[in-house]
LOLOFI-733488 format. One record per residue: residue in one letter; x, y, z of N, C-alpha, C in turn; residue number from 1. Coordinates in nm, 4 decimals, m for minus. Layout:
LOLOFI-733488
<atom resn="a" n_X="X" n_Y="Y" n_Z="Z" ca_X="X" ca_Y="Y" ca_Z="Z" c_X="X" c_Y="Y" c_Z="Z" resi="NUM"/>
...
//
This chain:
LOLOFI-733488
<atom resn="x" n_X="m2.6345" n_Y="2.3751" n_Z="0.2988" ca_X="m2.5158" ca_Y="2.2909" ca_Z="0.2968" c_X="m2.5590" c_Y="2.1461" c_Z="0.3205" resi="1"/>
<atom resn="x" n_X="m2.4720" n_Y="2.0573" n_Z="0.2446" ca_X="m2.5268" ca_Y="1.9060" ca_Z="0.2465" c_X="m2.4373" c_Y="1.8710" c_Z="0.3844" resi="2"/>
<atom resn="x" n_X="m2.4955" n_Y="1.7519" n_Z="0.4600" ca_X="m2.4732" ca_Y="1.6874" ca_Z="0.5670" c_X="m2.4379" c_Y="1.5677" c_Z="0.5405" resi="3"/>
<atom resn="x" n_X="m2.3104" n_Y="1.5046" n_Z="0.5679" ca_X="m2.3136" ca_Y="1.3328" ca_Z="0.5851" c_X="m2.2495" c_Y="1.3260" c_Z="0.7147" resi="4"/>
<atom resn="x" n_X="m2.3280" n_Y="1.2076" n_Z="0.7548" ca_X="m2.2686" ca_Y="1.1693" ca_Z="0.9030" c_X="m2.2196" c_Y="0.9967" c_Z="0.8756" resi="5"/>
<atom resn="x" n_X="m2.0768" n_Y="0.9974" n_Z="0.8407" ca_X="m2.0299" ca_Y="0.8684" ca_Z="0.8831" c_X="m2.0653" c_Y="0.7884" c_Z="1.0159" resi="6"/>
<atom resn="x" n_X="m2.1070" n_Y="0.6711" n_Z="1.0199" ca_X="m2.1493" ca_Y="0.6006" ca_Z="1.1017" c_X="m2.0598" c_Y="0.4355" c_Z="1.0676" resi="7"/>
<atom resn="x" n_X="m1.9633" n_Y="0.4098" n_Z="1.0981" ca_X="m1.8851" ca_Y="0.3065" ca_Z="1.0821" c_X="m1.9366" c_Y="0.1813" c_Z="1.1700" resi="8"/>
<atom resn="x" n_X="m2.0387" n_Y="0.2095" n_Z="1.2663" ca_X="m2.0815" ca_Y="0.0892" ca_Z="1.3490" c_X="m2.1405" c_Y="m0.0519" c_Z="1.2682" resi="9"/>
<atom resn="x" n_X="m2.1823" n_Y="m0.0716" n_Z="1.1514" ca_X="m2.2039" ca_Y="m0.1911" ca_Z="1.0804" c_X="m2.1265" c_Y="m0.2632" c_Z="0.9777" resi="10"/>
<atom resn="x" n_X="m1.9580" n_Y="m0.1655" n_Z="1.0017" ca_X="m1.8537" ca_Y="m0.2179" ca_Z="0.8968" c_X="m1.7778" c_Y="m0.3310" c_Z="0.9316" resi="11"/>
<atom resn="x" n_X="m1.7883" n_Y="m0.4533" n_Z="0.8355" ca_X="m1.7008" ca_Y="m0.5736" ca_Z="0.9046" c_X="m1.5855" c_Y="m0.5684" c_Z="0.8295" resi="12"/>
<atom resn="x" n_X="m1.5524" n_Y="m0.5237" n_Z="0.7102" ca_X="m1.4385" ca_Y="m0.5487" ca_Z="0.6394" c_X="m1.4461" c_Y="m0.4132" c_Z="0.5521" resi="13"/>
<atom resn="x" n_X="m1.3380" n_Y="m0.4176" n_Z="0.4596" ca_X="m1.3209" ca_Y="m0.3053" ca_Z="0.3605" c_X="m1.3933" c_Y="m0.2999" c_Z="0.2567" resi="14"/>
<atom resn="x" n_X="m1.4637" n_Y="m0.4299" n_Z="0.2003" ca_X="m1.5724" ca_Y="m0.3876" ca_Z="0.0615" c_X="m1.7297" c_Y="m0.3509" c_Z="0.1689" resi="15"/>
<atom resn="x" n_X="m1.7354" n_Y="m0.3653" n_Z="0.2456" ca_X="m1.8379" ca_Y="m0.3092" ca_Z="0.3486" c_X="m1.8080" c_Y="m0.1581" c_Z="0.3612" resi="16"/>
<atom resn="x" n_X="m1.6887" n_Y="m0.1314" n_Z="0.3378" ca_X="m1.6582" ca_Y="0.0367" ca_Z="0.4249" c_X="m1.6622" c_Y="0.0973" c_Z="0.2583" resi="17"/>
<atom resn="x" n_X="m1.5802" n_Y="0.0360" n_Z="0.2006" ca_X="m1.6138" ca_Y="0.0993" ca_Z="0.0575" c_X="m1.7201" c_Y="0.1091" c_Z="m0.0666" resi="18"/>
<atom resn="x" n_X="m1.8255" n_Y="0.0256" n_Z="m0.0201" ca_X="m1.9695" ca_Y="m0.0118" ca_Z="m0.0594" c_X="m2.0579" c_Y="0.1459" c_Z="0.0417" resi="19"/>
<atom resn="x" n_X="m2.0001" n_Y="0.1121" n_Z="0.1437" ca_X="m2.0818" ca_Y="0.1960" ca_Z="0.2572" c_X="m2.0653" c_Y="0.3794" c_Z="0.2291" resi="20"/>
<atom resn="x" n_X="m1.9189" n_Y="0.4432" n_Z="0.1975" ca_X="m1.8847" ca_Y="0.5348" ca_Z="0.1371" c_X="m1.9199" c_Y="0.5901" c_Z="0.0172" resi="21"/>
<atom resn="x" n_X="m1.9383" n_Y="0.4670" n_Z="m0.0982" ca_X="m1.9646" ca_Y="0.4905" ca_Z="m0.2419" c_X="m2.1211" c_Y="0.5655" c_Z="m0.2256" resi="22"/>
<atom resn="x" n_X="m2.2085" n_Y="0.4969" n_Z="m0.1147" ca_X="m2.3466" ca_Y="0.5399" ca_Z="m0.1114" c_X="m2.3503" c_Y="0.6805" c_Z="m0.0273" resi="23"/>
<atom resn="x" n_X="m2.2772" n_Y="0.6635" n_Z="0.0369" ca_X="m2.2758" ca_Y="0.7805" ca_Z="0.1501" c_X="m2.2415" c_Y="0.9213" c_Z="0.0935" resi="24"/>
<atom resn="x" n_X="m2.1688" n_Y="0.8968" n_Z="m0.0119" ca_X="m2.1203" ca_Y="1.0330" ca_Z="m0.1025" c_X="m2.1422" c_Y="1.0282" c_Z="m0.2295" resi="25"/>
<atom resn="x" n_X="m2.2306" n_Y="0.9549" n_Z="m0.3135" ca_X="m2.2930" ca_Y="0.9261" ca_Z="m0.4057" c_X="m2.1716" c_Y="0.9407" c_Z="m0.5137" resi="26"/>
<atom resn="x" n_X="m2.0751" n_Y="0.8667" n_Z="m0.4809" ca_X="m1.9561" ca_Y="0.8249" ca_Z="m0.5421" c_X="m1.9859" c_Y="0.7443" c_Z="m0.7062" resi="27"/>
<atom resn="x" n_X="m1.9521" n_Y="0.7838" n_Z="m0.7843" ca_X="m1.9831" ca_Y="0.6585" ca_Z="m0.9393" c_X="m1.9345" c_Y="0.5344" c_Z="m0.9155" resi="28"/>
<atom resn="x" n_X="m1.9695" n_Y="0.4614" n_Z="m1.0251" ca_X="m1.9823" ca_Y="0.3168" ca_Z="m1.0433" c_X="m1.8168" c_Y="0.2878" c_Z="m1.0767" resi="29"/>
<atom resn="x" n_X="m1.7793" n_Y="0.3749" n_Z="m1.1321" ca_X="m1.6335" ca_Y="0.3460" ca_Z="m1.1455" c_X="m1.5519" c_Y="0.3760" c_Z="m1.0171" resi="30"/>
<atom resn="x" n_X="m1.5727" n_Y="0.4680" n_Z="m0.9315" ca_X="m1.5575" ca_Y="0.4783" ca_Z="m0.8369" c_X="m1.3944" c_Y="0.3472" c_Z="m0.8144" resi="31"/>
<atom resn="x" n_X="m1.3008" n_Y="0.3630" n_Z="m0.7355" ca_X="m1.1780" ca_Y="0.2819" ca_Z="m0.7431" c_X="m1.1635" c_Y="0.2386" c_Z="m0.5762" resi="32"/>
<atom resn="x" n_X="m1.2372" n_Y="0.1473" n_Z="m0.5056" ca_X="m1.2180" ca_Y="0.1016" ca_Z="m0.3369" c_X="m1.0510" c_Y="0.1284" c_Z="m0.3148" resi="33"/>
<atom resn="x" n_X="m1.0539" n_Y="0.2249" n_Z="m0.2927" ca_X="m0.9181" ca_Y="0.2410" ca_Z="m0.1710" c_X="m0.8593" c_Y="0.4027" c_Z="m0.1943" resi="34"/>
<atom resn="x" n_X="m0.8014" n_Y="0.4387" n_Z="m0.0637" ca_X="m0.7764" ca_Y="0.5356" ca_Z="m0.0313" c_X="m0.7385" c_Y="0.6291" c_Z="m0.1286" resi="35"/>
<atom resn="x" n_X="m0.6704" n_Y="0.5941" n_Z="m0.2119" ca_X="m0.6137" ca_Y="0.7460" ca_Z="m0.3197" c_X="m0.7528" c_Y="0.7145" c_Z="m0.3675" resi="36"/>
<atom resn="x" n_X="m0.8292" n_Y="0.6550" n_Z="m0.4635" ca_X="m0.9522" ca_Y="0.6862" ca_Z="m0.4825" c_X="m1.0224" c_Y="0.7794" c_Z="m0.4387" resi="37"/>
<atom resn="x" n_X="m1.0364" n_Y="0.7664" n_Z="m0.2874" ca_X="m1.1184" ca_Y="0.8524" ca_Z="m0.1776" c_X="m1.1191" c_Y="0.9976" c_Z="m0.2004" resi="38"/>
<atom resn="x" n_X="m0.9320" n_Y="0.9957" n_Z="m0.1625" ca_X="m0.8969" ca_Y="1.1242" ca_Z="m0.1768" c_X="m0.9178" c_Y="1.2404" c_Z="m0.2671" resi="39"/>
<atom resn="x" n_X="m0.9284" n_Y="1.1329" n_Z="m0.4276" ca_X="m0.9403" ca_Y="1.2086" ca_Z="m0.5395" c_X="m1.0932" c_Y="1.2198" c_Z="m0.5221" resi="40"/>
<atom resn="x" n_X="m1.1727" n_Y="1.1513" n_Z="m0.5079" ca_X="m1.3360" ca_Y="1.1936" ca_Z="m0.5129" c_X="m1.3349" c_Y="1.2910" c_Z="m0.4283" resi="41"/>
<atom resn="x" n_X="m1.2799" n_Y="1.2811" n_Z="m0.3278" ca_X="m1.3641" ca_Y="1.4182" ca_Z="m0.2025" c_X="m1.2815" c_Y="1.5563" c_Z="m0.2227" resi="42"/>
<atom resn="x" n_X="m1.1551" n_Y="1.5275" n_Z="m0.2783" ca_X="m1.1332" ca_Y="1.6714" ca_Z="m0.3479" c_X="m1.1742" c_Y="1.7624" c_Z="m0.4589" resi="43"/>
<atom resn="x" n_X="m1.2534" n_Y="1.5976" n_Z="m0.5356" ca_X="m1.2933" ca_Y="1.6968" ca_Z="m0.6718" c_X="m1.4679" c_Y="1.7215" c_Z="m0.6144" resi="44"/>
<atom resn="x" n_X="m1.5407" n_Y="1.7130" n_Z="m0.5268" ca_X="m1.6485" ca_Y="1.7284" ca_Z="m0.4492" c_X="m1.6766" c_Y="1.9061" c_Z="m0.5000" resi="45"/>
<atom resn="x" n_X="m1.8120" n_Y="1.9661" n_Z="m0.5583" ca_X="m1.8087" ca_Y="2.0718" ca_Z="m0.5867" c_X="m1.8857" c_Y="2.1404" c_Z="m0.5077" resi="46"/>
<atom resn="x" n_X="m1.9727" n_Y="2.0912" n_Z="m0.4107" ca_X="m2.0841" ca_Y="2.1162" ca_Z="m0.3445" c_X="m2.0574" c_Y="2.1236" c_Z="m0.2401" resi="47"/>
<atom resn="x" n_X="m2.1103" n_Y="2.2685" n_Z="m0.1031" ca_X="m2.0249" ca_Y="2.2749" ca_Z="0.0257" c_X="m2.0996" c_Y="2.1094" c_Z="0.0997" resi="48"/>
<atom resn="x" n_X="m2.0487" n_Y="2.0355" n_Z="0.1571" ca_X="m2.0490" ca_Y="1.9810" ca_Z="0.2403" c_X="m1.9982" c_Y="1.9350" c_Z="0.3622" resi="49"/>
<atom resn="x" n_X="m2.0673" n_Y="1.9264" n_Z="0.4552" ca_X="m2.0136" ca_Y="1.9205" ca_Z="0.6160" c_X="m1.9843" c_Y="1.7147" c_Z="0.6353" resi="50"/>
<atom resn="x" n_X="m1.8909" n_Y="1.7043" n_Z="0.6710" ca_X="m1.8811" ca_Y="1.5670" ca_Z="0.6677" c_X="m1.9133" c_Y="1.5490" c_Z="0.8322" resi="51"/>
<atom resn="x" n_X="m1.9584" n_Y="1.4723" n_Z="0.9126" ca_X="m1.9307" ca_Y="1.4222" ca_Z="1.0486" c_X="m1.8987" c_Y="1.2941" c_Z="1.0795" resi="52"/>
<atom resn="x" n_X="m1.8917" n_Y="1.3227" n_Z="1.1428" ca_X="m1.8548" ca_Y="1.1374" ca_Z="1.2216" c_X="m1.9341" c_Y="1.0976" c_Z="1.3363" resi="53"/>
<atom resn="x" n_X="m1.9661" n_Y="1.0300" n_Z="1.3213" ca_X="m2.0393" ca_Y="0.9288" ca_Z="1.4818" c_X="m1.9559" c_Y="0.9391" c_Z="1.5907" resi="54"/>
<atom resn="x" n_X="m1.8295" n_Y="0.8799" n_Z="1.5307" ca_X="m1.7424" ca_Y="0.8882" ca_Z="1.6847" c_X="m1.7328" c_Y="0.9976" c_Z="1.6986" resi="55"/>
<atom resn="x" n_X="m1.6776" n_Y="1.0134" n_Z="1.8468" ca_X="m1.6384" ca_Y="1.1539" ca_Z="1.9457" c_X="m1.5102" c_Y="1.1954" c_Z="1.8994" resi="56"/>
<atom resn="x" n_X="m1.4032" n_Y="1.0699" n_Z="1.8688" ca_X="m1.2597" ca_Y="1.1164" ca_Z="1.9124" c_X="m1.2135" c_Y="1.0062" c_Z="1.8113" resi="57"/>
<atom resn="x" n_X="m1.1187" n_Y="1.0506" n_Z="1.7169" ca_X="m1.0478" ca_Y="0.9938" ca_Z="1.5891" c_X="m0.9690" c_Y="0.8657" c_Z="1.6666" resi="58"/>
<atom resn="x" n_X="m0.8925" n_Y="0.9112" n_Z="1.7764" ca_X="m0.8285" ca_Y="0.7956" ca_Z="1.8734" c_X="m0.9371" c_Y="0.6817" c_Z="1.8775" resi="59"/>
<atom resn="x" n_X="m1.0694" n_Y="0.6843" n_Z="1.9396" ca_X="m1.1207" ca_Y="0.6093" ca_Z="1.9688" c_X="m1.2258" c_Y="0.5754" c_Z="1.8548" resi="60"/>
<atom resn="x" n_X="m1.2003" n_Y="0.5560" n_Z="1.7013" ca_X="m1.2610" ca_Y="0.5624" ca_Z="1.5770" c_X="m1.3536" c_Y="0.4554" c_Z="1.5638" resi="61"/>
<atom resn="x" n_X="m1.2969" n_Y="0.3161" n_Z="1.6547" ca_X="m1.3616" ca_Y="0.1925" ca_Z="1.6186" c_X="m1.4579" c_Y="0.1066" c_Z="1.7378" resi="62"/>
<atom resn="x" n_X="m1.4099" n_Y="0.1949" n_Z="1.8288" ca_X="m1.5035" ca_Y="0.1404" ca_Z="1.9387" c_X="m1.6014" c_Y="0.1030" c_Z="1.9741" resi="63"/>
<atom resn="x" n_X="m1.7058" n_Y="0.1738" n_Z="1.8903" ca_X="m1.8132" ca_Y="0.1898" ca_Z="1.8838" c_X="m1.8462" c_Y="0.0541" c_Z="1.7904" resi="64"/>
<atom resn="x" n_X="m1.7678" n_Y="0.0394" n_Z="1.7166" ca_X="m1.7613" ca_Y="m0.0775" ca_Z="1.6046" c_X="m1.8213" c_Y="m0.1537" c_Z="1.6383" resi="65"/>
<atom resn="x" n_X="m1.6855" n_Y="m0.2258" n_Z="1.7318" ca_X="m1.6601" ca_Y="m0.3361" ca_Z="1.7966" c_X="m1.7503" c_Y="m0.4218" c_Z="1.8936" resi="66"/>
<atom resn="x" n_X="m1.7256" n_Y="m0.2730" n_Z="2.0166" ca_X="m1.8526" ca_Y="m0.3328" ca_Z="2.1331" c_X="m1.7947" c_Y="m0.4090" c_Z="2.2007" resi="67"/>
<atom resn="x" n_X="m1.8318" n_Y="m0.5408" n_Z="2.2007" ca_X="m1.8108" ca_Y="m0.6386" ca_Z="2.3007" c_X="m1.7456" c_Y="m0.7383" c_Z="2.1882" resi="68"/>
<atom resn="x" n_X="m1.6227" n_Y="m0.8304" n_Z="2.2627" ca_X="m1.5265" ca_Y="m0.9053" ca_Z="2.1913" c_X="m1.4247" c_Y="m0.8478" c_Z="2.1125" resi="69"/>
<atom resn="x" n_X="m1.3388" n_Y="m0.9373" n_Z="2.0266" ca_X="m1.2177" ca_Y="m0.8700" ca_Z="2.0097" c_X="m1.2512" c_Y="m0.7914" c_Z="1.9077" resi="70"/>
<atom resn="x" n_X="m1.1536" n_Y="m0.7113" n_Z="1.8952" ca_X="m1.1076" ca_Y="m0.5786" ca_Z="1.8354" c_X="m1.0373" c_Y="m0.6338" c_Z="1.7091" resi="71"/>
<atom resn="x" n_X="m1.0832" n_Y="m0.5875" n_Z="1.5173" ca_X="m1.0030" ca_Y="m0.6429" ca_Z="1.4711" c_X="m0.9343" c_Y="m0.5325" c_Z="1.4193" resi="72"/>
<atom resn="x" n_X="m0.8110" n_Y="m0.5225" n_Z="1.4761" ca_X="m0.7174" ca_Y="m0.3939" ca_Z="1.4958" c_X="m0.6870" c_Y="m0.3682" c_Z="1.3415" resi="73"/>
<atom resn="x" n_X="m0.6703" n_Y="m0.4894" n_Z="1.2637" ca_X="m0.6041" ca_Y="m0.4202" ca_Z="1.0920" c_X="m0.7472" c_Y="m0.3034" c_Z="1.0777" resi="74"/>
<atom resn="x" n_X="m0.8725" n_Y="m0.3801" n_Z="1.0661" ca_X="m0.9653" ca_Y="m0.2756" ca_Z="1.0180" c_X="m0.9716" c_Y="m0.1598" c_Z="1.1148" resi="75"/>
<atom resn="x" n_X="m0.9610" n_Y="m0.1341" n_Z="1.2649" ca_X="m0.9580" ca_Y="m0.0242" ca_Z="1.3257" c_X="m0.8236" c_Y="0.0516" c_Z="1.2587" resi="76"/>
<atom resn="x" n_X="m0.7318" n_Y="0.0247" n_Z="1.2372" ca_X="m0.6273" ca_Y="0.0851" ca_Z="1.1699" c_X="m0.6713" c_Y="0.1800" c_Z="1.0383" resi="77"/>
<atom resn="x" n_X="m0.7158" n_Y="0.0640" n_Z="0.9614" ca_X="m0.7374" ca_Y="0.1178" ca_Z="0.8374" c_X="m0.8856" c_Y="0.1691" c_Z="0.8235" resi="78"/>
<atom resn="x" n_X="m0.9584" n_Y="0.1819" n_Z="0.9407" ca_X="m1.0979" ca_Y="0.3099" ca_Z="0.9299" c_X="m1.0283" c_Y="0.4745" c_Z="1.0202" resi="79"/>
<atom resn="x" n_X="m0.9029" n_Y="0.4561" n_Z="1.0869" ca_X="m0.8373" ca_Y="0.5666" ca_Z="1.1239" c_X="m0.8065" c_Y="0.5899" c_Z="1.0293" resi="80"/>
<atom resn="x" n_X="m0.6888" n_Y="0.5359" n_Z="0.9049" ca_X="m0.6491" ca_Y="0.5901" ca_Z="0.7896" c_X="m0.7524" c_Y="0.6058" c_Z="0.6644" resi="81"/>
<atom resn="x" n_X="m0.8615" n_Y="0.5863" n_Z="0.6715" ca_X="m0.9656" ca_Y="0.6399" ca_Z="0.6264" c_X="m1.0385" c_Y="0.7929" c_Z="0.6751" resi="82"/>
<atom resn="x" n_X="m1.0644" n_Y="0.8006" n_Z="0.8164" ca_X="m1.0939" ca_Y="0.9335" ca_Z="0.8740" c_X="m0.9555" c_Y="1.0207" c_Z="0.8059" resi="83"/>
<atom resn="x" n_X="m0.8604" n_Y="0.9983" n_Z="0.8273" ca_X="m0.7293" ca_Y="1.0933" ca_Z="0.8074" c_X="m0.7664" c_Y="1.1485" c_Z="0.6551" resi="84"/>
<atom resn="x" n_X="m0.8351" n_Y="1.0525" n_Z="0.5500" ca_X="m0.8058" ca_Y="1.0985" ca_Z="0.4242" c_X="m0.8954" c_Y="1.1651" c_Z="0.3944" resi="85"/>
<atom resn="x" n_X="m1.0310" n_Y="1.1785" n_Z="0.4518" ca_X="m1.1258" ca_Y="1.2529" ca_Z="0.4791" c_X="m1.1046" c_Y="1.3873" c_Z="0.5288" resi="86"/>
<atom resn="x" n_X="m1.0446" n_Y="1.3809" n_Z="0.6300" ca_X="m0.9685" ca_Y="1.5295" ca_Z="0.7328" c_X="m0.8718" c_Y="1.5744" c_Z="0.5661" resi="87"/>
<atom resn="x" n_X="m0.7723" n_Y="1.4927" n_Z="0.5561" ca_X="m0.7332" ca_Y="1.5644" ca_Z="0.4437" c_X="m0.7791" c_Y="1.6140" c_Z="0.3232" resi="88"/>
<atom resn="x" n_X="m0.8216" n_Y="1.5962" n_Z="0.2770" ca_X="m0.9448" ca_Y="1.5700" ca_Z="0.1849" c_X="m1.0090" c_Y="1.7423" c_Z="0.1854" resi="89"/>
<atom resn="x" n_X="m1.0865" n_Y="1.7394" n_Z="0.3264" ca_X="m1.1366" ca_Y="1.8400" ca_Z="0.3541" c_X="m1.0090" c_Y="1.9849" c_Z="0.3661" resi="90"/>
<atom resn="x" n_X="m0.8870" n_Y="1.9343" n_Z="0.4080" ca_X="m0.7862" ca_Y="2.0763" ca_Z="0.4052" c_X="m0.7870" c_Y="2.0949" c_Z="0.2644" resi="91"/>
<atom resn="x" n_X="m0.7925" n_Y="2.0358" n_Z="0.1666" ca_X="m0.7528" ca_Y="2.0719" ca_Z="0.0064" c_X="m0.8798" c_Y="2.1211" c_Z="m0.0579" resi="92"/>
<atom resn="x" n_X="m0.9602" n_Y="2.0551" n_Z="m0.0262" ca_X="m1.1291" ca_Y="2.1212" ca_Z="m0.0992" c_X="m1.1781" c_Y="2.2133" c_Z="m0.0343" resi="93"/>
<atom resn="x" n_X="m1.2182" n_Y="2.3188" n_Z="m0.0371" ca_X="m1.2701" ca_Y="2.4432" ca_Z="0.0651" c_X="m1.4119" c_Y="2.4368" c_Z="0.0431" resi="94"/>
<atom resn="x" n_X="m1.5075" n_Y="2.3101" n_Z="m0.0540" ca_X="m1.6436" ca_Y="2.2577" ca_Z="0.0059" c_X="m1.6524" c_Y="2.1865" c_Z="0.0794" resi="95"/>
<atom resn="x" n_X="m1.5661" n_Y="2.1105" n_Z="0.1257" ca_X="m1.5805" ca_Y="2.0377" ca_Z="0.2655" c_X="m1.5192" c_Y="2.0777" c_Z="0.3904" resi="96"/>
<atom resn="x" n_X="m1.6005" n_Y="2.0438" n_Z="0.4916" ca_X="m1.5791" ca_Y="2.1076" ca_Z="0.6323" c_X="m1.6127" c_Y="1.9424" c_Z="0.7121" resi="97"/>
<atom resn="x" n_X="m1.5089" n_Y="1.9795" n_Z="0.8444" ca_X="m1.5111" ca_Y="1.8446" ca_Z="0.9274" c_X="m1.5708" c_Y="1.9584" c_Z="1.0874" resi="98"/>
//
């Protein structure tokens, strides 16, 4: 079974998270940055794969991000609604496991 371990700690913005994904799941060139995109790639995924995450706890998704200084809450928002489409993602495809 293939392994990816999301690691969100070097994402500053969204063409960073969606540059960072495209490689991480060897996504095509056409590939479409944003969430229904996502969704449709990791459902049509044919190969079992185990997805993980770095973080511990979906609540605390960006923490690790951040570190020290402020928090930029739109992107902690929208790397939670990224994990979610992933989790979903994985209920509809029965090759992926979280």
């Amino acid at each position: 079974m293939k392994t990816i371990t999301l690691d969100f700690t070097d994402i500053s913005d969204r063409r960073d998270l969606y540059a960072y994904l495209k490689e991480r799941f060897g996504l095509p060139d056409f590939y479409g940055s944003n969430l229904d995109a996502l969704y449709d790639a990791l459902t049509a995924v044919m190969e079992d794969t185990r997805i993980e995450f770095a973080e511990d706890d979906a609540d605390t998704c960006c923490e690790a991000v951040w570190g020290i200084g402020p928090v930029n809450e739109e992107l902690d928002r929208y790397l939670k609604q990224v994990r979610r489409v992933i989790e979903d993602a994985a209920e509809e495809n029965g090759h992926l496991y979280i």
